[in-house]
N, C-alpha and C positions, 0 to 999 in steps of 0.2 A: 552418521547423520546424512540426510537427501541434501542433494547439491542443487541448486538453479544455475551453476555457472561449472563450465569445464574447465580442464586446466590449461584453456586458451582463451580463457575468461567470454567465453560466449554462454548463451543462453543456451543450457539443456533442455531436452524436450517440454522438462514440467516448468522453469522457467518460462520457455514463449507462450506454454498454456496460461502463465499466469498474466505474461503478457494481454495477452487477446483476452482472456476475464477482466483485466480490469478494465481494455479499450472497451469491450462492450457494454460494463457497469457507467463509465464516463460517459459514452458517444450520448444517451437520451439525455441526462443534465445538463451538458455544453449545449444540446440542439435546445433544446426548452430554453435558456437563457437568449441564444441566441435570436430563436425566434418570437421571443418577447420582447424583441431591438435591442440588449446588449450588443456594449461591442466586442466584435470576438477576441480582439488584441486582450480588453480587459477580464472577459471571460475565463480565457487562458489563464492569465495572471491569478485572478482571484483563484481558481480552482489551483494552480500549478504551484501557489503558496498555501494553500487551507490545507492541499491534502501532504504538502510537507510537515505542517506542522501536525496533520490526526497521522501519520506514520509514525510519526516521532510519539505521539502519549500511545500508540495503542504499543509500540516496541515493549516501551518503559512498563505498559502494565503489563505485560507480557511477561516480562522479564522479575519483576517485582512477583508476580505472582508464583515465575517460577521461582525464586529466591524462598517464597515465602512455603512455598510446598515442601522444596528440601528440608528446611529448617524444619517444618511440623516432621517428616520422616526422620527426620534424627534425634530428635528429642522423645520418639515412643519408645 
């Protein structure tokens, strides 16, 4: 399995690229909010908890689906 962390627990290469994807998927949302007069404290926040919690169901379908895949391969 690919690693995103070494074993000095920093960011590998494909790690920071994921890094810098997701900064630049974020950076146009946080500016649109922002420059619609949110405020950024609360920006941050909504975004810094929304995408904790879509991390957390997409893991789970992730995970689920791979659960669910094994099982159909073992049962042919």
């Amino acid at each position: 399995m690919e690693k995103l962390f070494d074993e000095l627990g920093k960011f590998t290469e494909e790690g920071t690229k994921l890094v810098m994807e997701s900064e630049q998927t974020l950076t146009p949302i946080f500016k649109k909010y922002v420059e619609k007069g949110y405020n950024v404290r609360e920006v941050s926040h909504v975004i810094g908890f929304g995408l904790f919690n879509v991390e957390n169901m997409v893991c789970l379908k992730h995970i689920i689906e791979s659960l669910k895949k094994k099982q159909n391969e073992q049962t042919k």
